[in-house]
C-alpha positions in Angstrom: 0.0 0.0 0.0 0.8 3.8 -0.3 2.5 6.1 2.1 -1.1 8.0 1.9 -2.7 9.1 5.1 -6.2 9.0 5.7 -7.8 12.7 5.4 -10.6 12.9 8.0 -12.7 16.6 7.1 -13.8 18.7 10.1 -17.0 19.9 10.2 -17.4 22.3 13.8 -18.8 26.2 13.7 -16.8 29.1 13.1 -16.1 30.3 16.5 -12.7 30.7 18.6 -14.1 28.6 21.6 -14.0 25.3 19.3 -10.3 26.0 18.7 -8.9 24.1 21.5 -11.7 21.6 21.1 -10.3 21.3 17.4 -6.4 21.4 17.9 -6.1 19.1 21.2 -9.0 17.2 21.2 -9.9 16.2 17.6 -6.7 17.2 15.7 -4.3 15.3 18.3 -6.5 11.9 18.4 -6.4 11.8 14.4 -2.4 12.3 14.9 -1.8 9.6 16.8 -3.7 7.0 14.5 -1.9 8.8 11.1 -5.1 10.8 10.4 -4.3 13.7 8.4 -7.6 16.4 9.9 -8.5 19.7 8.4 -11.0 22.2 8.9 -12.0 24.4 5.5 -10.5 27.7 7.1 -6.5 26.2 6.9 -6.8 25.2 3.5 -6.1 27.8 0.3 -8.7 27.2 -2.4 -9.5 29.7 -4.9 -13.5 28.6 -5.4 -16.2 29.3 -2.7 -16.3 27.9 0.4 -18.8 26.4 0.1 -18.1 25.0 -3.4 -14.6 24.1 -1.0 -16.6 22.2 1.7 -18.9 20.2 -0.7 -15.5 19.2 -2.7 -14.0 18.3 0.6 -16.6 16.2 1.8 -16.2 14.7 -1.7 -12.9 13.5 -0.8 -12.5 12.6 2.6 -11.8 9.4 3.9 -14.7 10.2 6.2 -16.1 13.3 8.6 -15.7 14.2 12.1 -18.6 16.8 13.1 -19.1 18.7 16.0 -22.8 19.2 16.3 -22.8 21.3 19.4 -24.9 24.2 19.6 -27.1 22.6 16.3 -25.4 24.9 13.7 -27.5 25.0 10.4 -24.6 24.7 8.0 -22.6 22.3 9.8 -26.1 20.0 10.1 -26.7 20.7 6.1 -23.2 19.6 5.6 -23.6 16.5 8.0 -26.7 15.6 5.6 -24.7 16.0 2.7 -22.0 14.1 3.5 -24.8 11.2 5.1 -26.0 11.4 1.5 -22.5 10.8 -0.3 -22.5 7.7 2.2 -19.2 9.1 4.0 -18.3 7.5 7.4 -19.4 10.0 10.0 -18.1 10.8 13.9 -20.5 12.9 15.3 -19.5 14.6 18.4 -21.1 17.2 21.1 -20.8 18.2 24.2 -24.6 18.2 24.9 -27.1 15.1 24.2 -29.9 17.1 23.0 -27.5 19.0 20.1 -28.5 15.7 18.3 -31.9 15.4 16.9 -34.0 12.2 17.0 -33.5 11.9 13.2 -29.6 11.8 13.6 -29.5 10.0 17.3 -29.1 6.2 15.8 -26.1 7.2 14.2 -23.0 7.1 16.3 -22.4 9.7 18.4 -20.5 10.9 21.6 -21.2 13.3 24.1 -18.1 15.0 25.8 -19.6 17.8 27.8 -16.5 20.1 26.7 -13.8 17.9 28.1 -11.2 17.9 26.0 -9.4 14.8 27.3 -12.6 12.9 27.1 -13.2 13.8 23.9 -10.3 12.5 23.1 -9.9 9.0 24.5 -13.9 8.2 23.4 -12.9 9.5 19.5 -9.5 7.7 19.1 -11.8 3.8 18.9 -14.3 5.6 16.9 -11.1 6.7 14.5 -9.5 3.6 14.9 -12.9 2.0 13.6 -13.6 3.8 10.9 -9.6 3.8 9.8 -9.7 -0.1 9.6 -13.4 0.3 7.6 -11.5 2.6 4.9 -9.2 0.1 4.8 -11.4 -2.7 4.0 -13.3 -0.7 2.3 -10.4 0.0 -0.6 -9.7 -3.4 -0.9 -12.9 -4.2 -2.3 -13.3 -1.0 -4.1 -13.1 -2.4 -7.3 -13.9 -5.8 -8.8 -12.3 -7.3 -11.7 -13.8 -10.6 -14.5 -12.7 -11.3 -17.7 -15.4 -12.3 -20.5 -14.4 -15.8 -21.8 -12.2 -15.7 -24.8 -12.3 -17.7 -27.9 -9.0 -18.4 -29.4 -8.0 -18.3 -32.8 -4.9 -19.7 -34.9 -3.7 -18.3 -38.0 -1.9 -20.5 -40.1 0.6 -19.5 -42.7 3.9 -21.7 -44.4 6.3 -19.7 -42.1 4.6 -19.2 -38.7 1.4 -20.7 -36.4 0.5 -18.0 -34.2 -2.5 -18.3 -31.7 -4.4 -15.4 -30.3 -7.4 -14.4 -28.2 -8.8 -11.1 -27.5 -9.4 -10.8 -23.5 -12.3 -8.0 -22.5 -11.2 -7.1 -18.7 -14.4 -5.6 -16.8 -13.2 -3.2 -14.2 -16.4 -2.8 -11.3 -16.4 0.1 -8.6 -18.7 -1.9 -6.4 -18.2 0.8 -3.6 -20.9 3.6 -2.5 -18.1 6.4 -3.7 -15.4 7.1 -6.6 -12.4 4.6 -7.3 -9.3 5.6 -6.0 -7.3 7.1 -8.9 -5.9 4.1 -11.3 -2.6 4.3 -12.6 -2.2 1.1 -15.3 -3.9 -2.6 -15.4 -0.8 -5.0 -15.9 -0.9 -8.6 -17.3 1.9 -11.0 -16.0 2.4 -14.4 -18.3 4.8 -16.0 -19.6 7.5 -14.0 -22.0 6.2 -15.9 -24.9 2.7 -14.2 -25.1 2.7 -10.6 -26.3 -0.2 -7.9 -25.4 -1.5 -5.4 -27.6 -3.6 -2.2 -27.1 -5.2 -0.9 -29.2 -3.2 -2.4 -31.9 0.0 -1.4 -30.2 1.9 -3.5 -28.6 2.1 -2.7 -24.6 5.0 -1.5 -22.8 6.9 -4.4 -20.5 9.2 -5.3 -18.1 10.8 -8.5 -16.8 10.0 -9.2 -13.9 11.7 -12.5 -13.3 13.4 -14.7 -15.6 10.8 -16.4 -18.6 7.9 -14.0 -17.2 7.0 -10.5 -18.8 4.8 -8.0 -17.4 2.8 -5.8 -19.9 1.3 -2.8 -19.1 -2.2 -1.2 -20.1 -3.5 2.3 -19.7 -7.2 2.4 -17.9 -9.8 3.2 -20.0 -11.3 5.6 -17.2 -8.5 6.8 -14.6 -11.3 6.7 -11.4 -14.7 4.9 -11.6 -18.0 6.3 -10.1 -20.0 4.4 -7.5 -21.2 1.0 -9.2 -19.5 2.2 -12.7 -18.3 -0.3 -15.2 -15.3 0.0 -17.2 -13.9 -2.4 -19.8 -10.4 -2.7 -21.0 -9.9 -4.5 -24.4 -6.0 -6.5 -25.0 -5.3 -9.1 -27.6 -2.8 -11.7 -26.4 -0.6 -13.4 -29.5 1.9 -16.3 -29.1 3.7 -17.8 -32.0 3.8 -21.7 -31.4 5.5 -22.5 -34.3 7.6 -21.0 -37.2 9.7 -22.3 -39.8 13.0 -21.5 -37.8 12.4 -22.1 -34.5 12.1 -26.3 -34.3 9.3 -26.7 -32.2 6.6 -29.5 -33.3 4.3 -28.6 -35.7 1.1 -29.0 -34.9 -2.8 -29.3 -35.9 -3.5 -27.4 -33.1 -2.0 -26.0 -29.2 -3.4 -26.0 -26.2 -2.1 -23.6 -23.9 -3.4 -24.1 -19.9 -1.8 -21.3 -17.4 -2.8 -18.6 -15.1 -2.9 -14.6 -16.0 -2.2 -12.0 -13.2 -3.4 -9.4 -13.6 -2.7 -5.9 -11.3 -4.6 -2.6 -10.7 -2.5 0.0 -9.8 -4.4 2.6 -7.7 -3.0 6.0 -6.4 -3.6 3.4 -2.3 -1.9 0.4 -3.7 -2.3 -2.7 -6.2 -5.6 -4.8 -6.3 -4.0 -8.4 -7.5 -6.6 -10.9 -9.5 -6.0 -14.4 -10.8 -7.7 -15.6 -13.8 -7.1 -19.4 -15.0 -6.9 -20.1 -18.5 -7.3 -23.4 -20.7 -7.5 -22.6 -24.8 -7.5 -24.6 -27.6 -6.0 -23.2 -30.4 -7.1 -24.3 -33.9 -7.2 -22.9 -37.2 -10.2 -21.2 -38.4 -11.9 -23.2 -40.9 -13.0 -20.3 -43.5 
């Protein structure tokens, strides 16, 4: 995985006497669980704050609001990030700050001590850190549609092929973390194209290559789809090399394929058994 901290978004009003509740409450519990906490007023943006706020709701990890006093624009921003389905700590120092309608979601009262703020927030963190976590891992799903083989015959050269149709799923309730590349580990002998170009590789080990595809869509919405189209070619035969030549191949093996995200790589394992013949027309 990355070096990327979780960014938990502060929601509290705009008023000095929530500073300390902010900085040695709040701020110091994220810091010792690797939490990276901001409030919109030490940020630089150039939109509104608003347009700020909505964007940072967008992309926090999840939201830490302090509902004491029942501020209208930090409730409105509470239901907004409810509706993005953002993991939520909401915190006050009086019980009846929280309405009935929000009261069956978690929730802790610290009566404006600081230290008990705290020590109940850091399990509630540690929770929802270990939730984000999980959470990545399945972000996104990968299948491959089942491919049909082909070999093209010719006096000099029997060369197999199979187009492969890689189905990328965001099966989480927010956007994809950033993808960088797919990659396709196999054998040395297979070659990957892209749209008719062959892909970029490295060697990772010694008879294994490692071919690397661009993402058809860098980050996927919630529940999007996204398909990635390669055509795998192997030459089983030519003229020159001495191999047997044959009426058909069979070639039995298992592909890895890699999505590198911006938080780490999702590995997959897909098993292949193809029959290579020549088309008969």
């Amino acid at each position: 995985m990355s070096g990327v901290k979780p960014f938990a978004f502060v929601l509290m009003p705009f008023d000095k006497k929530f500073d300390d509740i902010y900085h040695y409450g709040i701020k110091q519990a994220c810091s010792e669980l690797s939490i990276v906490a901001e409030r919109v007023d030490e940020q630089i943006y150039s939109e509104t704050m608003l347009e700020r706020i909505y964007r940072q709701i967008d992309n926090a990890d999840f939201i830490i609001a302090d509902m004491t006093g029942k501020n209208p624009n930090v409730f409105y921003e509470v239901g907004y990030a409810h509706a993005k389905g953002k993991l939520c700590a909401l915190i006050t120092q009086k019980a009846e700050d929280i309405p009935f309608d929000l009261s069956h979601h978690f929730h802790l009262i610290y009566d404006g001590k600081i230290g008990h703020l705290k020590s109940e927030l850091l399990p509630r963190l540690q929770w929802m850190k270990d939730e984000m976590e999980k959470a990545k891992r399945e972000t996104i799903q990968v299948s491959v549609k089942p491919p049909y083989p082909s070999l093209e015959v010719s006096e000099f050269r029997h060369e197999g092929s199979f187009d492969l149709k890689i189905i990328l799923k965001n099966v989480s309730h927010s956007r994809s973390p950033e993808i960088d590349n797919i990659s396709i580990l196999a054998t040395d002998s297979w070659r990957v194209y892209h749209n008719g170009k062959e892909c970029p590789s490295e060697h990772p080990q010694k008879g294994m290559k490692k071919s690397f595809i661009p993402p058809t869509n860098p980050r996927l919405s919630a529940n999007a789809l996204s398909q990635i189209d390669v055509t795998l070619k192997k030459s089983f035969w030519t003229k020159w090399s001495g191999d047997e030549k044959k009426e058909s191949y069979r070639a039995k093996g298992t592909l890895h394929i890699e999505v590198a995200t911006a938080e780490g790589i999702l590995p997959f394992d897909h098993d292949l058994d193809l029959e290579f013949d020549e088309i008969p027309f």
